[in-house]
N, CA, C and O of each residue as an XYZ file, in Angstrom:
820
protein
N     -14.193    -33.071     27.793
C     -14.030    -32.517     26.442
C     -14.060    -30.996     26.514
O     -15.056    -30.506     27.046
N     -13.073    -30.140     26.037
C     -12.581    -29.114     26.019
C     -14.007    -28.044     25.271
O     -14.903    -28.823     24.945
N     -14.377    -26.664     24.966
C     -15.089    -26.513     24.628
C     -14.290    -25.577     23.093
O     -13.141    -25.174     22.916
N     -15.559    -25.519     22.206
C     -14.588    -24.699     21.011
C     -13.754    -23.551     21.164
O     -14.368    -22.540     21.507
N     -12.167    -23.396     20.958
C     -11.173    -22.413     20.642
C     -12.023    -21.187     20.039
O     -12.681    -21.377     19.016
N     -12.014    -20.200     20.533
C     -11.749    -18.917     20.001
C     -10.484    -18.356     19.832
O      -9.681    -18.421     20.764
N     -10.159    -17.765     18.686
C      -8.940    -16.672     18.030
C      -8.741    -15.851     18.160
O      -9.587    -15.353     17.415
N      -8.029    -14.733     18.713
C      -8.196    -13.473     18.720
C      -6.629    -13.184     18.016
O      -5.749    -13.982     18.338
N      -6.318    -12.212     17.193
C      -5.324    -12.050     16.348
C      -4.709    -10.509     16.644
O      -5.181     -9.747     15.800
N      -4.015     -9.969     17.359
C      -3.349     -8.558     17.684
C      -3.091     -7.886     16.186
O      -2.824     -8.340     15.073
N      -3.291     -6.698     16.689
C      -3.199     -6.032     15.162
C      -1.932     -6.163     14.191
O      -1.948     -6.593     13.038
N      -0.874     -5.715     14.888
C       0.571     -6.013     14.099
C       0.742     -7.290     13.580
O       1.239     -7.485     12.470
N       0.300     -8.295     14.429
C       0.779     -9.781     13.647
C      -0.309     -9.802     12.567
O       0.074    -10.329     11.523
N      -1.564     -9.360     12.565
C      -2.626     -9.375     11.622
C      -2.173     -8.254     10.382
O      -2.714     -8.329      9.279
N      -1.223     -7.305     10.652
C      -1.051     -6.565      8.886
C       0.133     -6.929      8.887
O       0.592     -6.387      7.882
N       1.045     -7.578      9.430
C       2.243     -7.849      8.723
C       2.159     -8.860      7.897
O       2.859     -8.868      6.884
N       1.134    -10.068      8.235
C       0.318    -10.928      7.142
C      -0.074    -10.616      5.612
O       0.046    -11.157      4.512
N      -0.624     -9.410      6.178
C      -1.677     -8.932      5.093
C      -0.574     -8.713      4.097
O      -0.382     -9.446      3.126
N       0.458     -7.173      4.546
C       1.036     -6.564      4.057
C       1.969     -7.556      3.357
O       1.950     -7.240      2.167
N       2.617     -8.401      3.503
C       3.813     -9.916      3.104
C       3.458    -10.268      2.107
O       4.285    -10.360      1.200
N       1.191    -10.826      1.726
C       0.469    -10.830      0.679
C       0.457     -9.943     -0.180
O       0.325    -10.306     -1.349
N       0.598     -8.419      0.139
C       0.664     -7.547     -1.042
C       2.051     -7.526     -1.635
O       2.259     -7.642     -2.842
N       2.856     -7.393     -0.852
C       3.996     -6.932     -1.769
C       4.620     -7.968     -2.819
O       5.388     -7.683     -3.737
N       3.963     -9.646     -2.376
C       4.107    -10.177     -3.203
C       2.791    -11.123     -4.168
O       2.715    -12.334     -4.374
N       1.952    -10.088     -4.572
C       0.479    -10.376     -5.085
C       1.069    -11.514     -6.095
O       0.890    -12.622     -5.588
N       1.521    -11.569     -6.982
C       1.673    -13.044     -8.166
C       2.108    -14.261     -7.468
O       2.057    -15.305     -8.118
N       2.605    -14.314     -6.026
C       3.350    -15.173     -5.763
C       2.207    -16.006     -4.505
O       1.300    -15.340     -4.006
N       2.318    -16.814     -4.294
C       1.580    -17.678     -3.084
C       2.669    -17.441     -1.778
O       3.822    -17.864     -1.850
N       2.200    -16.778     -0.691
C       3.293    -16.265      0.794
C       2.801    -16.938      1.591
O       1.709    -17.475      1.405
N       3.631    -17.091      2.883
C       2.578    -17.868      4.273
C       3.511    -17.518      5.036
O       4.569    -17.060      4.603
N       3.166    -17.737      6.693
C       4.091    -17.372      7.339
C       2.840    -17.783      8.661
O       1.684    -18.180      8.511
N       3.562    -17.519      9.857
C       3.454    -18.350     11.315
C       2.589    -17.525     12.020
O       2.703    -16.317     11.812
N       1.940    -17.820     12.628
C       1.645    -17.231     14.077
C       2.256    -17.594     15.364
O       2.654    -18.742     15.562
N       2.348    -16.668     16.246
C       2.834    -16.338     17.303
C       1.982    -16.102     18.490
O       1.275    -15.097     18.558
N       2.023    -16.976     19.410
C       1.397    -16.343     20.586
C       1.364    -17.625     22.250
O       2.339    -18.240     22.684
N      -0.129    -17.651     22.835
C      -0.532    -18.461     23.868
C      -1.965    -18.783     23.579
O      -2.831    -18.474     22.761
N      -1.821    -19.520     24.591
C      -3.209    -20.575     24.397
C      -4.268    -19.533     25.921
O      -3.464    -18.694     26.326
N      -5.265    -19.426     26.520
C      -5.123    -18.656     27.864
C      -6.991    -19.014     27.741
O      -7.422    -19.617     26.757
N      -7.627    -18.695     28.509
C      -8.970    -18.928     28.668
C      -9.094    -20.494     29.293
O      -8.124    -21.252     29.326
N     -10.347    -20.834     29.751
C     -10.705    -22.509     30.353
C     -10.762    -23.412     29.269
O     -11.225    -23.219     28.145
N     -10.022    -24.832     29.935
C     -11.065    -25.524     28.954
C     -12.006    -25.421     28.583
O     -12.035    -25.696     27.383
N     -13.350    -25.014     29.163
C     -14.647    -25.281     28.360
C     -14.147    -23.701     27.711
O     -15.222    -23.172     27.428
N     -13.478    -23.117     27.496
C     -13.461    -21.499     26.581
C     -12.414    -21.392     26.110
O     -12.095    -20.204     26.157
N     -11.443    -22.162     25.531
C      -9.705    -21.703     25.250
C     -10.164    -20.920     24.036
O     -10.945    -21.150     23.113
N      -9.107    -19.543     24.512
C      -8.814    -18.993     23.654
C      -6.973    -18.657     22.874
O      -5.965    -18.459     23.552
N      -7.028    -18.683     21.609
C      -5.428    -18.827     20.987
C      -5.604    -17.215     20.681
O      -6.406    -16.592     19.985
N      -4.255    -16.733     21.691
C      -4.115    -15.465     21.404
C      -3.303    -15.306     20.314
O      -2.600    -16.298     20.124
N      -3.124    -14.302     19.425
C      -2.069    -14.135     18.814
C      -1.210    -12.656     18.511
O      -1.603    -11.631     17.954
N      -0.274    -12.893     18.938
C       0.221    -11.743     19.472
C       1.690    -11.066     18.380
O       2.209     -9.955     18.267
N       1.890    -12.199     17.846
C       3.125    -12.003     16.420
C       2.837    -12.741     15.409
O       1.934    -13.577     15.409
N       3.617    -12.476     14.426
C       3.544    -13.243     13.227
C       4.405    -12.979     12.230
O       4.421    -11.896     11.645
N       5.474    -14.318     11.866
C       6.267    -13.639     10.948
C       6.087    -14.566      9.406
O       5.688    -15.699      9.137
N       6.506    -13.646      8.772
C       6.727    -14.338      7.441
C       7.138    -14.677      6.933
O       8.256    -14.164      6.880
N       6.997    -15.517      6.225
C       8.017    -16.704      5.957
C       8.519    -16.788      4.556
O       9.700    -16.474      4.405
N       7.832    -17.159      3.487
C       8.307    -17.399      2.240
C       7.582    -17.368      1.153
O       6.697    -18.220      1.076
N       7.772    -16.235     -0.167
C       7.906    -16.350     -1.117
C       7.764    -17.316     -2.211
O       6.745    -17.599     -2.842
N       8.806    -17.717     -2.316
C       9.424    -18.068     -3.374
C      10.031    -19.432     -3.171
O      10.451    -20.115     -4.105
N      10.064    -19.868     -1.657
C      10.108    -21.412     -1.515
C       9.660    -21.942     -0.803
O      10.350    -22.593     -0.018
N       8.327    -21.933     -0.719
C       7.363    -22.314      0.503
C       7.010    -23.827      0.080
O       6.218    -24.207      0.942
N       7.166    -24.590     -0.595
C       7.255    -25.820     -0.996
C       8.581    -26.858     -0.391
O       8.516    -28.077     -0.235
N       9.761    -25.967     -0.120
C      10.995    -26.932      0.191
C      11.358    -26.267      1.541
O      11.464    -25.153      2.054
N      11.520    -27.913      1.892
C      11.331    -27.993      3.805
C      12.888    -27.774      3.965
O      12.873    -27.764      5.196
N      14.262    -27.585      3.640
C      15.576    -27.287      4.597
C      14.733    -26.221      4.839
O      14.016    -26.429      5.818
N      14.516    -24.908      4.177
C      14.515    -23.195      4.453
C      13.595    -23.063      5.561
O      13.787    -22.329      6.530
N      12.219    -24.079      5.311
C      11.229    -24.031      6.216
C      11.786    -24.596      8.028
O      11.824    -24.067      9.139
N      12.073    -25.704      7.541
C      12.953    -25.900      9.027
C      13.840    -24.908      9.405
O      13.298    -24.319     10.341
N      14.800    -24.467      9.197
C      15.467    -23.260      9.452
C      15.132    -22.327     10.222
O      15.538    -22.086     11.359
N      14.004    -21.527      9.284
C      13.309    -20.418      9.914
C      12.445    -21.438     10.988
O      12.249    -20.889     12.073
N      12.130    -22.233     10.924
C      10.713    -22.874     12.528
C      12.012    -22.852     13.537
O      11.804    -22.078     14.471
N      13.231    -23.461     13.596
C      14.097    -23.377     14.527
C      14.376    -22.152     15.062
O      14.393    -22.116     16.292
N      14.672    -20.810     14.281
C      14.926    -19.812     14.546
C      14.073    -18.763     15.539
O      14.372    -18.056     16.502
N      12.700    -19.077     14.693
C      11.263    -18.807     15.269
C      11.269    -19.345     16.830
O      11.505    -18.608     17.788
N      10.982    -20.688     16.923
C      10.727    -21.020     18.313
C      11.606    -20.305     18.852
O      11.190    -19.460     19.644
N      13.662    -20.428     18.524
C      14.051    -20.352     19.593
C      13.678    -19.346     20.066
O      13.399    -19.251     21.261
N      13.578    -18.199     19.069
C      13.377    -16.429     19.450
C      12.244    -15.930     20.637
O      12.412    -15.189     21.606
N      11.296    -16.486     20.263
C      10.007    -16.560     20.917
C       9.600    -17.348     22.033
O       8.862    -16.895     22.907
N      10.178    -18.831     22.040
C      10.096    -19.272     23.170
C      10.743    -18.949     24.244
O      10.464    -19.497     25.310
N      11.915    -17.815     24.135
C      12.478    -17.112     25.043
C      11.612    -16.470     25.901
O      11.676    -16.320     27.121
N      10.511    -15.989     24.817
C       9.469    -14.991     25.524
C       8.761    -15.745     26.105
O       8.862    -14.939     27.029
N       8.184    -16.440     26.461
C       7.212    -17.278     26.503
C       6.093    -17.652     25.786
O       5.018    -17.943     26.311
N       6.383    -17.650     24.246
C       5.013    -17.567     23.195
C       5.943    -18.854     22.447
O       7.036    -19.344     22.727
N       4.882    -19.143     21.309
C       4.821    -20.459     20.295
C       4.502    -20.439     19.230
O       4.372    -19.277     18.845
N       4.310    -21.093     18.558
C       3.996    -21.104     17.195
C       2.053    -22.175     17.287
O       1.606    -23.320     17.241
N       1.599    -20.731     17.435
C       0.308    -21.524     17.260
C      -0.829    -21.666     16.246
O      -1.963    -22.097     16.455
N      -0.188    -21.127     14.878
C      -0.587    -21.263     13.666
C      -0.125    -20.865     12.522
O       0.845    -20.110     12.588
N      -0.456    -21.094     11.652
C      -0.362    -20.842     10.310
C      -0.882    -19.793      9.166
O      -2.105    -19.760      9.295
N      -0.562    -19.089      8.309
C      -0.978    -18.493      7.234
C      -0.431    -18.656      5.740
O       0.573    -18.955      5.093
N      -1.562    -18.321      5.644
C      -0.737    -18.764      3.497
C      -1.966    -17.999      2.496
O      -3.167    -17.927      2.754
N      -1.404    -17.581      1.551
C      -2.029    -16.915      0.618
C      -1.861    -16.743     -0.622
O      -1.101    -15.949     -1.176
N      -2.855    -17.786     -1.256
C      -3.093    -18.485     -2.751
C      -2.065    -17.786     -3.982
O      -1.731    -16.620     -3.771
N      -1.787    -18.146     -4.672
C      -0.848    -17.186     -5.874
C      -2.223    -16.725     -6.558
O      -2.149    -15.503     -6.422
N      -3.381    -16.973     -7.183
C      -4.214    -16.897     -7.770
C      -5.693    -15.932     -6.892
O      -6.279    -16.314     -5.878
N      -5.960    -14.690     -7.663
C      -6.821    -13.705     -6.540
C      -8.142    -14.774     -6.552
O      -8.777    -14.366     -5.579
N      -8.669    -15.559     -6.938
C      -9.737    -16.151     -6.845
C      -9.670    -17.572     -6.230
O     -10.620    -18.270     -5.877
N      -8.400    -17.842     -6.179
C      -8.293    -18.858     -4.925
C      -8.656    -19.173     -3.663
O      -7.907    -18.992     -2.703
N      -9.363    -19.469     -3.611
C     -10.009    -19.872     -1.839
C      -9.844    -21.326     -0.995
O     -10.350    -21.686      0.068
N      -8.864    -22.047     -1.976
C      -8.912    -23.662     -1.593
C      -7.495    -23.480     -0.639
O      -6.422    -23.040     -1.050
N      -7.705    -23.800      0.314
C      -6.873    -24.761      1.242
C      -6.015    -25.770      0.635
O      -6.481    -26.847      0.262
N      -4.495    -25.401      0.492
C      -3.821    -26.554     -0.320
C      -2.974    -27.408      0.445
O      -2.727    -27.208      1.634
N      -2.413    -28.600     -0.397
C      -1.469    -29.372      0.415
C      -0.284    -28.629      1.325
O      -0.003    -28.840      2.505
N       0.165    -27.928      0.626
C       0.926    -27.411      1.777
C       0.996    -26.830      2.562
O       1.966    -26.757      3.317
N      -0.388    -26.009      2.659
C      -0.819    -24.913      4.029
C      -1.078    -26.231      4.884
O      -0.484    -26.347      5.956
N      -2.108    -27.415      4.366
C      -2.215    -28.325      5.499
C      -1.089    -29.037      5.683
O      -0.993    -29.240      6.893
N      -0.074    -29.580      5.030
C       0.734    -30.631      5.675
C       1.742    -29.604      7.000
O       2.198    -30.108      8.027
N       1.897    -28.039      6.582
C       2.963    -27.178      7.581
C       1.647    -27.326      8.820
O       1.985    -27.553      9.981
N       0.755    -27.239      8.607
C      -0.506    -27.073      9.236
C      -0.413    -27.885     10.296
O      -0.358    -27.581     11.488
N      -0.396    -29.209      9.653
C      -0.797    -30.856     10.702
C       0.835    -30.207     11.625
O       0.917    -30.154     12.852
N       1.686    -29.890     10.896
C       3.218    -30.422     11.936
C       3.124    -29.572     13.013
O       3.896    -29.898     13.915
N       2.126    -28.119     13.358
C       2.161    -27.324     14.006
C       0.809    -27.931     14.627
O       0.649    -27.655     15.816
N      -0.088    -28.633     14.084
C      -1.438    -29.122     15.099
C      -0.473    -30.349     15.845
O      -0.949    -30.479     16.973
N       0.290    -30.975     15.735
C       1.047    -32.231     16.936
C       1.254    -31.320     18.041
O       1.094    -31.937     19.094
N       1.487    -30.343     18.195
C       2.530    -29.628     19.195
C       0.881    -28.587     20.406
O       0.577    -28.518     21.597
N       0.207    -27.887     18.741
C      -0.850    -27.707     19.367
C      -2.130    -27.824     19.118
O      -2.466    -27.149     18.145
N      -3.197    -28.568     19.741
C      -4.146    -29.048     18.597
C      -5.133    -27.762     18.483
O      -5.864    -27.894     17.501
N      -5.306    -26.887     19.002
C      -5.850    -25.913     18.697
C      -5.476    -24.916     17.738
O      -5.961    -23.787     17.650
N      -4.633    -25.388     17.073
C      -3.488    -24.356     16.070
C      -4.640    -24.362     14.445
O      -5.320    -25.185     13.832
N      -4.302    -22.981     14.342
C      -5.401    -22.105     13.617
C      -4.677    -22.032     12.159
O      -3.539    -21.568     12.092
N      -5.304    -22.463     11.077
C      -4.855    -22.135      9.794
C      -5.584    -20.977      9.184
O      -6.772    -20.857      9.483
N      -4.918    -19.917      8.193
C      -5.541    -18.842      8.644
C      -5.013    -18.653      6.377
O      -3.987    -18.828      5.719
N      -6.156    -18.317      6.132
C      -6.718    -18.176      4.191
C      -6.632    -16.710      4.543
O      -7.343    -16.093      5.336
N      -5.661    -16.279      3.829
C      -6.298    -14.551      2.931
C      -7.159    -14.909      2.244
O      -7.201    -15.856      1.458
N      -8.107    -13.945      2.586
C      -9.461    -13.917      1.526
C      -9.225    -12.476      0.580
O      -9.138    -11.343      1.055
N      -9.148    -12.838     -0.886
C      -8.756    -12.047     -1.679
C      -9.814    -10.684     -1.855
O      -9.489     -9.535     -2.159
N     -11.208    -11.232     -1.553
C     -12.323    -10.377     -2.057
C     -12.559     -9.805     -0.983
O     -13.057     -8.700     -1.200
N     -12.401    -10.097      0.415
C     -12.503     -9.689      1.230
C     -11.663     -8.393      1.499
O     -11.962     -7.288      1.952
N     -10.525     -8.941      1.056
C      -9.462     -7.255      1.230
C      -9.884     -6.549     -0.001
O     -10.756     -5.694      0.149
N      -9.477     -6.728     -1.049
C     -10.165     -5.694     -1.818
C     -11.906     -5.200     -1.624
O     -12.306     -4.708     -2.679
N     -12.790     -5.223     -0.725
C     -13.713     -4.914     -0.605
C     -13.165     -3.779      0.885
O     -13.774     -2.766      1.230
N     -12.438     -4.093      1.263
C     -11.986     -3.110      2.970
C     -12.082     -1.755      2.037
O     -12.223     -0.789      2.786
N     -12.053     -1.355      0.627
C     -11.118     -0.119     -0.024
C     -12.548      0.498      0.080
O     -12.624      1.654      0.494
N     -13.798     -0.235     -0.293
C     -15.164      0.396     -0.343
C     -16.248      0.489      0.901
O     -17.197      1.236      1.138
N     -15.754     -0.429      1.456
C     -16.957     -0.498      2.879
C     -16.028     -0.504      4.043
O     -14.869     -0.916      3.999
N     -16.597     -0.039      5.032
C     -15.442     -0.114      6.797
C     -16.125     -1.381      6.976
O     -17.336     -1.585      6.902
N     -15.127     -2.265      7.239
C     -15.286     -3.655      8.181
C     -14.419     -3.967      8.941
O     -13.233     -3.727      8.714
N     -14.985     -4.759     10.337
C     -14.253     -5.110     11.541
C     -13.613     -6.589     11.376
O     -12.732     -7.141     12.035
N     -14.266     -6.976     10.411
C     -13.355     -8.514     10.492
C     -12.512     -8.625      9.548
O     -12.259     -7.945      8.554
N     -11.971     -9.883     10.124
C     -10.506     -9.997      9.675
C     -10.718    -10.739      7.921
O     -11.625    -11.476      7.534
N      -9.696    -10.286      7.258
C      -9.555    -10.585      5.843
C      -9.126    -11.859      5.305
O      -8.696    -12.128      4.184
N      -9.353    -12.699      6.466
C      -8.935    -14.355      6.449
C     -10.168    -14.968      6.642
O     -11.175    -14.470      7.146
N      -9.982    -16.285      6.122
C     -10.906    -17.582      6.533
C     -10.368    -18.557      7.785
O      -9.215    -18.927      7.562
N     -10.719    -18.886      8.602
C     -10.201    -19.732      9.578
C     -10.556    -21.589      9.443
O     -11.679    -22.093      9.488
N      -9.657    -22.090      9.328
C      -9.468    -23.385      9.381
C      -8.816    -23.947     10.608
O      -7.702    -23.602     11.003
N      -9.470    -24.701     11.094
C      -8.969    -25.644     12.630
C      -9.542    -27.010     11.705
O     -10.211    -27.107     10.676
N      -8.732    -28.265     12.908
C      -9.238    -29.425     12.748
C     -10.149    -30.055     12.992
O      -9.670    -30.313     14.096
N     -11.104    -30.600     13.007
C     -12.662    -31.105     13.103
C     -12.214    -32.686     13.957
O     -11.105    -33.193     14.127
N     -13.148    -33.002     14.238
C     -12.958    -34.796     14.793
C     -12.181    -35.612     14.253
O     -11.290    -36.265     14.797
N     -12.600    -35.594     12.794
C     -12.045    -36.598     11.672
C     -10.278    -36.011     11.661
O      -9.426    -36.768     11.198
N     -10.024    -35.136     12.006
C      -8.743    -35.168     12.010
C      -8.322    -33.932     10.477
O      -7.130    -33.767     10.214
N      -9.293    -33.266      9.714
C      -9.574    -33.270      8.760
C      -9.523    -31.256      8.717
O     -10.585    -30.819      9.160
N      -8.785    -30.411      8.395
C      -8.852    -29.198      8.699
C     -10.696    -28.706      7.848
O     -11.298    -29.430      7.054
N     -11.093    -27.567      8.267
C     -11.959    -27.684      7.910
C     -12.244    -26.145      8.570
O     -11.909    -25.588      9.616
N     -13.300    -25.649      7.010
C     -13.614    -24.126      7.040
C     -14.578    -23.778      8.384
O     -15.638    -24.400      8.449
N     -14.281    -22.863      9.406
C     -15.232    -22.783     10.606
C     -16.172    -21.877     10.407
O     -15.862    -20.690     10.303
N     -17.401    -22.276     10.328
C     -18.705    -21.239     10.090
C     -19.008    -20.711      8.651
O     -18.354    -21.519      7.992
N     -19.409    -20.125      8.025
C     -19.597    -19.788      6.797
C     -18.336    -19.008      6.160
O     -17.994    -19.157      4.987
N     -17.709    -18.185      7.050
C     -16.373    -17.648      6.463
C     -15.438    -17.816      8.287
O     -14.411    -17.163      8.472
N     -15.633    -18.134      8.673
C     -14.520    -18.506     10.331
C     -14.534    -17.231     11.281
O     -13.808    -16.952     12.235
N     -15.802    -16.423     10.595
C     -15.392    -14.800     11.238
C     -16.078    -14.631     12.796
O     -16.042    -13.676     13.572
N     -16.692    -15.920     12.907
C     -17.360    -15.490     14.686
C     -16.449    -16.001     15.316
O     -16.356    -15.641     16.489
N     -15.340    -17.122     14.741
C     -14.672    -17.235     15.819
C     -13.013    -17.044     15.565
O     -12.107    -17.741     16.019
N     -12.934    -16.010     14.795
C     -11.491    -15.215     14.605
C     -11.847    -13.308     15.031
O     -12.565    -12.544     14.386
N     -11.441    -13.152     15.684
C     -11.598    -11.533     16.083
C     -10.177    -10.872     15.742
O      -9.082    -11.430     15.810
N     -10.433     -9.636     15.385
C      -9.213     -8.732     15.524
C      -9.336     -8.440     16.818
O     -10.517     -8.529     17.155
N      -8.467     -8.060     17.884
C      -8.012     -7.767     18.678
C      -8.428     -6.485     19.529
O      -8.837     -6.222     20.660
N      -7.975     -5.610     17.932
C      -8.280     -4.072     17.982
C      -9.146     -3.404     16.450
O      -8.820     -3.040     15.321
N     -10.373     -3.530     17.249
C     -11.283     -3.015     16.271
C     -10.854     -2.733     15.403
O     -10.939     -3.584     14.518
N     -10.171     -1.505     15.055
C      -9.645     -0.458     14.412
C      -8.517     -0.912     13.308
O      -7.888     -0.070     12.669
N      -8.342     -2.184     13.161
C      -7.104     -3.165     12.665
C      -7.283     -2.633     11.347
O      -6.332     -1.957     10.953
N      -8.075     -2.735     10.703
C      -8.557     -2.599      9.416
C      -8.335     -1.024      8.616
O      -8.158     -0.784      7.422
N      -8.421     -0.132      9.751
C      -8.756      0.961      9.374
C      -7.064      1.287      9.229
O      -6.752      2.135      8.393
N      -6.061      0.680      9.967
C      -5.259      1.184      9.946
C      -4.197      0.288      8.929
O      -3.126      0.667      8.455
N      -4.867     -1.002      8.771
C      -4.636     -1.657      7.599
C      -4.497     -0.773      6.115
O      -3.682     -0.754      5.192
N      -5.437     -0.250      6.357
C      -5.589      0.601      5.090
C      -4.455      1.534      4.737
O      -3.845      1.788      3.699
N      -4.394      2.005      6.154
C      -3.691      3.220      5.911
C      -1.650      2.677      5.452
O      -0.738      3.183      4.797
N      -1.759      1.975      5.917
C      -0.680      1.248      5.359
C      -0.620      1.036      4.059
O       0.312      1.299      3.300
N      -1.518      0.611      3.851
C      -1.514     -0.251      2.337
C      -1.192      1.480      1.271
O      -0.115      1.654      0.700
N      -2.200      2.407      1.224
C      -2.355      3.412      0.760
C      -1.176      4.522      0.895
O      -1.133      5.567      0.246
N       0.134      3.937      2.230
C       1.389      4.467      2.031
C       2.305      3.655      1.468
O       3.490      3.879      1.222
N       1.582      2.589      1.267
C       2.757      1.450      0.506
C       3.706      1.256      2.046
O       4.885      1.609      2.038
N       3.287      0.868      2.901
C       3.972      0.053      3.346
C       4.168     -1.143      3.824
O       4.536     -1.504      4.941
N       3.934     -1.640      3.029
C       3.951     -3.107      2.296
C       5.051     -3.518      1.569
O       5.420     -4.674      1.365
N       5.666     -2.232      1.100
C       7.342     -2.403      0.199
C       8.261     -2.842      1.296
O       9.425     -3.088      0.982
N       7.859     -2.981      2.633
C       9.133     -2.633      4.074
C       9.456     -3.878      4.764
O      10.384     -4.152      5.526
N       8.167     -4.787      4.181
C       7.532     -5.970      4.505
C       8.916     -6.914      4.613
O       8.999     -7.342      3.462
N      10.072     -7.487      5.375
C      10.955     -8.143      4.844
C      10.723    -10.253      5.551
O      10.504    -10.459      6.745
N      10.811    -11.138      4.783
C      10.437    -12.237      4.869
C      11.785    -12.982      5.219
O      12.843    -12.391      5.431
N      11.614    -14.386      5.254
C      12.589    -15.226      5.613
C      13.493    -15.540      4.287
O      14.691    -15.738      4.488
N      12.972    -15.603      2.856
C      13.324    -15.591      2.137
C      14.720    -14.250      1.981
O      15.949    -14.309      2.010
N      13.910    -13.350      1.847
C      15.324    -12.414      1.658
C      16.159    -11.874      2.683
O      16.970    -10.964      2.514
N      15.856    -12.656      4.076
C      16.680    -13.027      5.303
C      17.997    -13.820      4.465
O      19.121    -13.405      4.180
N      17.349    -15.090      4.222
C      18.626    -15.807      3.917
C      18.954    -15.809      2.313
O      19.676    -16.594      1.698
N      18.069    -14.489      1.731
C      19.202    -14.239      0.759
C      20.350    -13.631      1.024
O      21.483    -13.923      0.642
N      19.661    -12.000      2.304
C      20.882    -11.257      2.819
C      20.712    -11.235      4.474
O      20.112    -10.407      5.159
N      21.443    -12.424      4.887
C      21.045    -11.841      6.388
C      21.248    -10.988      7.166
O      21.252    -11.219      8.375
N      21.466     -9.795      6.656
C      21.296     -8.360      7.277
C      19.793     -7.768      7.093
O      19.470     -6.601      7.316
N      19.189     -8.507      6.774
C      17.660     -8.232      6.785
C      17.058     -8.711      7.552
O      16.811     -9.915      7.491
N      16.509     -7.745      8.776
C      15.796     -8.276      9.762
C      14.230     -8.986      9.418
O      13.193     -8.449      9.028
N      14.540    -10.396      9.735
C      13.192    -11.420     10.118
C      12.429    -10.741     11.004
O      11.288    -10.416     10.674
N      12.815    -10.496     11.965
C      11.830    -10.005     13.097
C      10.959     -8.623     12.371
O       9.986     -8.205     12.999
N      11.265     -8.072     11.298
C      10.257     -6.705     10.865
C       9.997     -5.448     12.190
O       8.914     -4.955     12.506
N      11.495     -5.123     12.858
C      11.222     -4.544     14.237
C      11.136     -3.282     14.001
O      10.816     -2.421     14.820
N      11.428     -3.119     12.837
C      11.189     -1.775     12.974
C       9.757     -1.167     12.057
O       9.402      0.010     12.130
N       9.180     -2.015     11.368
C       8.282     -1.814     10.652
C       7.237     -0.871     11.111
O       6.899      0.027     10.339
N       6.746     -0.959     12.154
C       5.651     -0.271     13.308
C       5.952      0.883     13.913
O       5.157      1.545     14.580
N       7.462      1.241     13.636
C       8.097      2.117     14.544
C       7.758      4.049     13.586
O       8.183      5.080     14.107
């Protein structure tokens, strides 16, 4: 028996998350993680090294969702990385529940890997980054338990989700406070205009 997964989340795939959530605050967003599995059995750790975003405005209907997962793997499995989790973020700022559809995209990405990480914006959590410096990440972490059953890890999932690079947060900010979060482009307005890069390659630049 394998010992518990640790998370570690790279900074870019961790604010392009964030940032996907702001620019569309009324709306419920989610989008993938990217990365490898690497550490021992008794220690696996799920790196995560990308993350793209996915949808808006139709995160409920599976053609668009299949689409972009085809596109995703192929892109990435070139590299040698995967799709080893999930994100989604409530339409409602006081939302904290885990819904049907973060888990059912959830389960189809735990077949492939069972260590695959579902990953909650925590609403109070980011709006609190504006008043206090904090090192952890602005998500709740959900993995699967025995029962088969996703389930909140630890009191908020934060001992065993790390940022990467300390400093994630700080520079989180600084984003947010240039608005660049407007630059943020998703799968949705991919295949409204596909001259809009999915990949967000230049976002960082």
């Amino acid at each position: 028996m394998g010992g518990e997964s640790r998370y570690e989340i790279g900074q870019n795939a961790y604010i392009k998350l964030v940032l996907h959530a702001l620019k569309h605050k009324t709306s419920a967003v989610n989008g993938v993680l990217l990365g490898r599995l690497s550490g021992s059995d008794a220690s696996p750790v799920v790196e995560v090294t990308d993350s793209i975003p996915l949808f808006h405005s139709q995160i409920g209907v599976l053609a668009p969702l299949e689409i972009a997962l085809i596109m995703i793997e192929e892109y990435y499995g070139a590299q040698g990385l995967s799709i080893v989790g999930y994100f989604h973020a409530n339409e409602r700022f006081d939302d904290a529940e885990l819904g049907n559809i973060a888990k059912n995209i959830g389960d189809h990405i735990y077949k492939n890997l069972p260590q695959a990480a579902l990953l909650l914006l925590d609403n109070k959590k980011l709006e609190a980054l504006s008043k206090q410096k904090e090192m952890a990440p602005v998500m709740q972490l959900f993995t699967k338990d025995a029962s088969k059953s996703w389930k909140l890890v630890g009191s908020d999932g934060s001992s065993r989700l790390l940022l990467k690079e300390p400093s994630a947060n700080i520079v989180l900010m600084d984003y947010i406070s240039s608005g660049k979060w407007m630059d943020i482009i998703d799968f949705d307005d991919h295949l409204d205009d596909i001259s809009k890069d999915w990949l967000n390659s230049e976002l960082f630049k």
